[in-house]
N, C-alpha and C positions, 0 to 999 in steps of 0.2 A: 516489571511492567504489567499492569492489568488490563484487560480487556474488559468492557459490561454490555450486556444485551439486554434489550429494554425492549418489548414486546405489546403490540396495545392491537383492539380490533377495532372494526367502522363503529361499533357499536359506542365504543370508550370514546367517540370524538364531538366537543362542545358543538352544540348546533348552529349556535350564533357566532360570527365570525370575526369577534371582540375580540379575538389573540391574536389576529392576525397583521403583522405589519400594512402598512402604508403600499408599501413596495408587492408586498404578498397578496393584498386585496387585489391591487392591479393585475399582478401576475392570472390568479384566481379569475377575474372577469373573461380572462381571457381563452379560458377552456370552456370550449362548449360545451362536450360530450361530459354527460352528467355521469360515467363510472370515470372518466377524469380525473373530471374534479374531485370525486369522492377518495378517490387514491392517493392522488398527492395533497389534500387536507390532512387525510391518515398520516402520509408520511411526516409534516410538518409537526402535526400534534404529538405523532410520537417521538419524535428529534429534540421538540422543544422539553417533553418533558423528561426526557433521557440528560438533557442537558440541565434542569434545574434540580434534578436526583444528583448528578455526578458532582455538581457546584454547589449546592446545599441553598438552591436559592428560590422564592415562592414560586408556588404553580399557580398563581391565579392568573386570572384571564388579565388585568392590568401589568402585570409580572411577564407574561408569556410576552406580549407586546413588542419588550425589548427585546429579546431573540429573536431573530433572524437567520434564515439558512437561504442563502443564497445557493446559483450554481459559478463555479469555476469555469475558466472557459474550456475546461475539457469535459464539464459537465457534472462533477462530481461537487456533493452538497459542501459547501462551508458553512459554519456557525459563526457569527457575530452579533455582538453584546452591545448595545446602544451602541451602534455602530464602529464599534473598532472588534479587529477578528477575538475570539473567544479560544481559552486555551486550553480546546478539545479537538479535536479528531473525530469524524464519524463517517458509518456509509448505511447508508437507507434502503431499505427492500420492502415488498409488499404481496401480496397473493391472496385474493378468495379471501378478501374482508381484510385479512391479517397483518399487521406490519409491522416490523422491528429496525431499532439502530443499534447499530455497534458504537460502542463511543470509547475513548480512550484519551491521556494525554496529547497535547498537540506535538507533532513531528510524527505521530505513528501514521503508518500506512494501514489502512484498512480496507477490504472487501468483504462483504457480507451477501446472505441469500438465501431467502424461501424460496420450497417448491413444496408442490403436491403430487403424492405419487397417484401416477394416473398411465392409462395405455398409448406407446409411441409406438407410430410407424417405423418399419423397415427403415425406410429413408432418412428419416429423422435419426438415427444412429450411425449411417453410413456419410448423412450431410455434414454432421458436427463431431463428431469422435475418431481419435486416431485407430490405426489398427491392434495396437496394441489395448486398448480400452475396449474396442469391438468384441475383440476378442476375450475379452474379462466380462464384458454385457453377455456375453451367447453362452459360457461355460457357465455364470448363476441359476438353482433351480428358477423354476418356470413361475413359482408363487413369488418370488424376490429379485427376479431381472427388473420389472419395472420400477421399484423402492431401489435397485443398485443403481439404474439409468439415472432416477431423480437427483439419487446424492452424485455421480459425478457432472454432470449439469451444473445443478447448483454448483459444486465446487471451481468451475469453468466460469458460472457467473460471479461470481466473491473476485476470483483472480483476475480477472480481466478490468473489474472496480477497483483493486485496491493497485490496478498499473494504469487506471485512469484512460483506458482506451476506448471499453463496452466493447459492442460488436462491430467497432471499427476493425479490429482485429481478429482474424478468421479464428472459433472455437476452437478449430483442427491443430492451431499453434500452440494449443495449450494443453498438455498429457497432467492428469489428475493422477494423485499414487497414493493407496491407501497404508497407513502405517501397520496397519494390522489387519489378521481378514475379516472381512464383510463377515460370515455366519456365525450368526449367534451375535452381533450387534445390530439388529434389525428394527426393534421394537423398545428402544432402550427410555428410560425415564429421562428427562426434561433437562436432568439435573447432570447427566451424564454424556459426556461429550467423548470423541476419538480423535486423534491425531491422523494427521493427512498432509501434503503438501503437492503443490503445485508446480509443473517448471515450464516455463516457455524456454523462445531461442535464448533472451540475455540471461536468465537469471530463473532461480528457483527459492520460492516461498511458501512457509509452513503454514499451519490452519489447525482448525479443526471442526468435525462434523458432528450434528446431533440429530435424532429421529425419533418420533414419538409420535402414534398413530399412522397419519397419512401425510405428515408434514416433516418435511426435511429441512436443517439447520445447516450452512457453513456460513466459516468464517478464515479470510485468509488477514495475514498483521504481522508487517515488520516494524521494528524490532520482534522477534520471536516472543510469543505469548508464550508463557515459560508453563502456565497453567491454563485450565480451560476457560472460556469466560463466564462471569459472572450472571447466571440468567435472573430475570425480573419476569413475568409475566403478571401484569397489573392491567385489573380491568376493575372500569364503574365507579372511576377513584379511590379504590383501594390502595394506597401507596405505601411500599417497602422502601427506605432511602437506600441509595447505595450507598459507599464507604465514601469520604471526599477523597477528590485529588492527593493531598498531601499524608492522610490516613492508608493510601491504597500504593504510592509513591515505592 
């Protein structure tokens, strides 16, 4: 089973709003706040076109049209194809311009997550992290606690998406476990990803994480992503296709 990550900025997103469903224009009127709307456009344009990469089907703005991401009622996007569901899988993230999907065959579970490493409060680690994670934040040198804070975070956000709750369900229920140590994977190429996994009270879920600059990658997906996923980062309509469904099967 493959996982692909599909990556696009504000910049990559059509200005005119020709792709966007019936149903999405509506939605769209309906945010006012104009870094809103700018974000979840981001998120649509790049789900759509993570879904006509994965399906091998045109990216024009008459093409994008028929895709559709609705939300679920628990909130998490779904993809449907001229209206009937589409036979992918995805979860949607976005930060400071940036925004990626995870896509996969349909039945996988997926959570995904940007962050930016940036300086957190005291609080903010004693609000949302067990003690055993606290504890792993305070023993990192002092140049890579904040880049170790970001990737368990994110990894709390992916888990919590791919069990369809958000932050209905307290962060603290959720203990991140890195498969290997953090030093010396800090700074890693795009291309390079690490194993991690996630457990709450029912159940415990694999993943894995990537870091390049100041931006943090995960991604949690059951069935078990057996290998890392697939990255794309396509900007300006540069397009790389992915592999199809039955090619990547």
């Amino acid at each position: 089973m493959s996982v692909f990550w599909y990556e696009q900025a504000v910049a990559d997103v059509r200005v005119e709003d020709d792709w966007l469903s019936r149903n999405e224009l509506a939605r769209l009127v309906e945010l006012r706040v104009p870094k809103r709307r700018e974000d979840w456009r981001l998120g649509r344009w790049t789900a759509k076109h993570a879904v006509t990469s994965l399906l091998d089907l045109p990216s024009d703005p008459s093409a994008l049209v028929a895709i559709e991401i609705r939300p679920a009622d628990s909130g998490a996007p779904e993809v449907f194809l001229h209206g009937s569901p589409a036979p992918v899988s995805i979860s949607l993230t976005h930060r400071d311009g940036l925004g990626a999907c995870a896509i996969a065959a349909a039945g996988t579970i997926l959570g995904c997550d940007l962050e930016v490493v940036e300086p957190r409060c005291d609080a903010f680690i004693t609000d949302y992290f067990s003690a055993e994670e606290q504890a792993l934040i305070m023993r990192a040198p002092d140049d890579e606690r904040f880049r170790l804070l970001a990737l368990l975070w994110s990894a709390k956000e992916s888990m919590l998406k791919a069990l369809r709750e958000g932050l209905r369900l307290d962060p603290r229920a959720i203990e991140v476990h890195l498969s290997e140590s953090f030093a010396g994977c800090t700074s890693s190429e795009a291309d390079v990803w690490h194993p991690l996994f996630a457990r709450s009270a029912k159940e415990t879920l694999q993943g894995w994480w990537q870091c390049s600059g100041d931006v943090v990658r995960t991604l949690i997906c059951e069935p078990v992503c057996a290998s890392p996923p697939i990255f794309r980062a396509i900007h300006m309509g540069t397009q790389i296709p992915f592999p199809t469904l039955e090619a990547s099967a």
